[in-house]
C-alpha positions as CSV (number, residue, x, y, z in Angstrom):
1,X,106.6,111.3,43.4
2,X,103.6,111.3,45.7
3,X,102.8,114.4,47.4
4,X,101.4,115.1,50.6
5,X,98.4,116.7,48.7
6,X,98.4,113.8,46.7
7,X,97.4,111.7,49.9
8,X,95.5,113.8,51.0
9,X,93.0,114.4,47.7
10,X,93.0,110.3,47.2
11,X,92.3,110.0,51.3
12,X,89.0,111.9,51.5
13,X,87.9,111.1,48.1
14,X,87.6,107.2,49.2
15,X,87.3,108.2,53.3
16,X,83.8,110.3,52.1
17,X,82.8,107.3,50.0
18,X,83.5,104.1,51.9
19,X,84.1,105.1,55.2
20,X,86.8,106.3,56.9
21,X,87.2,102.5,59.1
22,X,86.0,101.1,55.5
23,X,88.8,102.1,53.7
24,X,92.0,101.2,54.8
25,X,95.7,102.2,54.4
26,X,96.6,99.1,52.5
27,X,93.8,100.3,49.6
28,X,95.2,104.2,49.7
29,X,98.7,102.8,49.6
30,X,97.4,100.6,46.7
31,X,95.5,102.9,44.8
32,X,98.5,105.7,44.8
33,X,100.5,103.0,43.8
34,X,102.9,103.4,46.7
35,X,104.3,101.6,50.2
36,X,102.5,102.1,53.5
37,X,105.7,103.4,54.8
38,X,105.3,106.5,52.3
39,X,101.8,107.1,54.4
40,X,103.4,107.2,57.5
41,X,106.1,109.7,56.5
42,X,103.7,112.3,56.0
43,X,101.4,110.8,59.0
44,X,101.8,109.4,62.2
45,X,98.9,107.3,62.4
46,X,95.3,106.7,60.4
47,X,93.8,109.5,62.5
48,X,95.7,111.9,61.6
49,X,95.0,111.4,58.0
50,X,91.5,111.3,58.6
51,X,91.4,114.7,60.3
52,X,94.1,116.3,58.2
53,X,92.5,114.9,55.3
54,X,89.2,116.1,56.0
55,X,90.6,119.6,57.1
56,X,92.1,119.5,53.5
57,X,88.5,119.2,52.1
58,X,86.5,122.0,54.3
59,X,89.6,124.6,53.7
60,X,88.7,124.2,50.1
61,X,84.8,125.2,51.1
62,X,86.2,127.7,53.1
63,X,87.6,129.5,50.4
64,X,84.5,129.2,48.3
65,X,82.8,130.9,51.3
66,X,85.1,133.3,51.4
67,X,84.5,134.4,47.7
68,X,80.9,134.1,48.0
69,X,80.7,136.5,51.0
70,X,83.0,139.3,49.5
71,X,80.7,139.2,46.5
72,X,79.3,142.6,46.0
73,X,76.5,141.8,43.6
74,X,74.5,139.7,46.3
75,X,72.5,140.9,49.4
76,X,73.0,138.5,52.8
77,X,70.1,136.5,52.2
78,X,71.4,135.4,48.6
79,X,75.4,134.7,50.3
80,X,73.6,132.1,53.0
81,X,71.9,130.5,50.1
82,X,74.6,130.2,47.9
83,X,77.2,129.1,50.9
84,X,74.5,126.1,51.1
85,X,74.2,125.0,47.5
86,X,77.7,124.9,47.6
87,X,78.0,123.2,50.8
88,X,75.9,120.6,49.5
89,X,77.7,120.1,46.2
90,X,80.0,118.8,48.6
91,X,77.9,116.8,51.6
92,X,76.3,114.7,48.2
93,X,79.3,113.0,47.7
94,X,79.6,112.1,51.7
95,X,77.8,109.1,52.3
96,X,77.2,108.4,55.8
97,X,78.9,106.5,56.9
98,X,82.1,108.9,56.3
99,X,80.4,110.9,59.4
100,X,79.1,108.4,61.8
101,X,82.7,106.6,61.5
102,X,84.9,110.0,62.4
103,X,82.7,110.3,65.5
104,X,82.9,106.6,66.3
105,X,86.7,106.2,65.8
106,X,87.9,109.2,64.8
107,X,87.8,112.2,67.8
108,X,90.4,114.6,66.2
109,X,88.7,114.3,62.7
110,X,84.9,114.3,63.9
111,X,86.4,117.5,66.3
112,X,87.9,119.2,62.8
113,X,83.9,118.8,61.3
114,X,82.2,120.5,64.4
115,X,84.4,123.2,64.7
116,X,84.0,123.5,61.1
117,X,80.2,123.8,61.6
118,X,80.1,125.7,64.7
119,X,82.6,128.5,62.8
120,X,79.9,128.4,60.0
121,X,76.7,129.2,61.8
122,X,77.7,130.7,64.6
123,X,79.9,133.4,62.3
124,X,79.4,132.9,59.2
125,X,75.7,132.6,59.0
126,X,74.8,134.3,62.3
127,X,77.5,137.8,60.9
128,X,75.2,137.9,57.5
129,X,71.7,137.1,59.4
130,X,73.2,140.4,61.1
131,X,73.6,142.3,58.2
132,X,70.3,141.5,56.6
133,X,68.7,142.3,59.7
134,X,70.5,146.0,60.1
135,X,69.3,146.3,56.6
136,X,65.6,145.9,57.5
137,X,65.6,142.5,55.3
138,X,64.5,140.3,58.2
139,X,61.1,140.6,60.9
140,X,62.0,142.9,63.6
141,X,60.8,139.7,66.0
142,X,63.1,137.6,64.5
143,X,66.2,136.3,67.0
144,X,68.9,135.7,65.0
145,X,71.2,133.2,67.3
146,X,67.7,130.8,67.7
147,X,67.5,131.0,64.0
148,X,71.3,129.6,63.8
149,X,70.4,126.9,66.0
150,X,66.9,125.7,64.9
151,X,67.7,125.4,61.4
152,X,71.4,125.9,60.3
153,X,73.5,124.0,62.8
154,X,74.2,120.6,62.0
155,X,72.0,120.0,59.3
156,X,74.6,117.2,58.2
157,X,72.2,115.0,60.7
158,X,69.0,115.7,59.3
159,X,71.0,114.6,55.5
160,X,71.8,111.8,56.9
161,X,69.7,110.7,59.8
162,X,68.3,107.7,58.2
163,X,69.0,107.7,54.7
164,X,71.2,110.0,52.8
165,X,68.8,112.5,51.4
166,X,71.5,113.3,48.8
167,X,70.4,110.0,47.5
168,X,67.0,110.6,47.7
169,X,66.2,113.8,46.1
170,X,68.7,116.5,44.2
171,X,70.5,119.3,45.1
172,X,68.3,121.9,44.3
173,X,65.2,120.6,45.9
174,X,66.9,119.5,49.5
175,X,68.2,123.8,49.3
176,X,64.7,124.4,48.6
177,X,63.0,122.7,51.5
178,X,66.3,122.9,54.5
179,X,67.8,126.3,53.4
180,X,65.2,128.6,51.5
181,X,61.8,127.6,53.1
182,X,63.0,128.5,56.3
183,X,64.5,131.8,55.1
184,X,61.3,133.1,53.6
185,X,59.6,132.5,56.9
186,X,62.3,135.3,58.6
187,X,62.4,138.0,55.9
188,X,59.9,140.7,55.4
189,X,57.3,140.5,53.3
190,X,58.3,142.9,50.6
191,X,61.9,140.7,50.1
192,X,62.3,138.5,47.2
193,X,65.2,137.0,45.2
194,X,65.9,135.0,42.1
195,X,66.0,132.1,44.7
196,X,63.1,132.8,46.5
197,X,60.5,131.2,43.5
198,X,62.4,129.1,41.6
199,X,59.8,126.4,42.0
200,X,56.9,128.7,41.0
201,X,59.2,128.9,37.3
């Protein structure tokens, strides 16, 4: 028997790779192997899949946050690192498409992702820039909600202004020049992690 879960996996799977107007109900029903009407008795209408769908997807991230902040063995800079690299494990398999679609047709769903983001930067990120701050890691001149907004909120349009830089380069180099360029320019000079020069390996 198909699960709510079930739908819900399968939904953002295709929604991230086709679209979320691309793919239709017809081709979820078809590829669970199941009516429409089964859709609808877990969801009123396609919207609500999309966001609940979605919300399904970042709650899984959120836990990974979670971990990664209550992990002991790394400093504040290293956590905001690591929350990215994961964070972009998922926004490679996003194409597009997935996000210019949920703020076309999709309010409640493209609501779900910026509240997502906001929460991110704005605590996440902004709670740990604190922290490394207090702990004399960053310059005394840096300002730490400017820093949130210049170079950590929505950096889902800069991956996907034109082309999907996920496409273009890996991983490792788009953390590289978004997320750890930018940190090295806000910590003091004595800092360094195993991060920091990877690319001078």
């Amino acid at each position: 028997m198909t699960t709510k879960s079930d739908l819900l996996e399968c939904s953002i799977l295709n929604f991230t790779q086709f679209g979320s107007k691309g793919f239709t109900l017809d081709e979820l029903a078809s590829s669970l192997g199941i009516s429409k009407k089964t859709i609808y008795k877990y969801f009123d209408t396609k919207e609500d899949l999309v966001s609940q769908s979605l919300s399904f997807l970042l709650d899984k991230y959120r836990v990974e946050i979670t971990a990664i902040v209550n992990d002991a063995t790394t400093d504040a800079i290293e956590k905001i690192i690591l929350i990215y690299k994961k964070g972009f494990a998922y926004l490679k398999h996003f194409k597009p498409s997935f996000l210019f679609g949920i703020k076309k047709y999709y309010p409640k769903a493209d609501k779900v992702f910026s509240d997502f983001s906001d929460e991110l930067v704005h605590g996440t990120i902004f709670s740990l820039l604190t922290e490394a701050k207090t702990l004399g890691l960053l310059k005394e001149v840096i300002q730490i909600d400017l820093v949130c907004h210049l170079y950590f909120l929505r950096l889902d349009n800069i991956a996907f202004k034109n082309d999907n830089l996920f496409d273009l380069y890996s991983n490792d180099v788009i953390l590289q020049h978004l997320i750890i360029v930018n940190l090295r320019g806000i910590v003091v000079d004595s800092y360094n992690n195993r991060f920091f020069y990877l690319d001078k390996e």
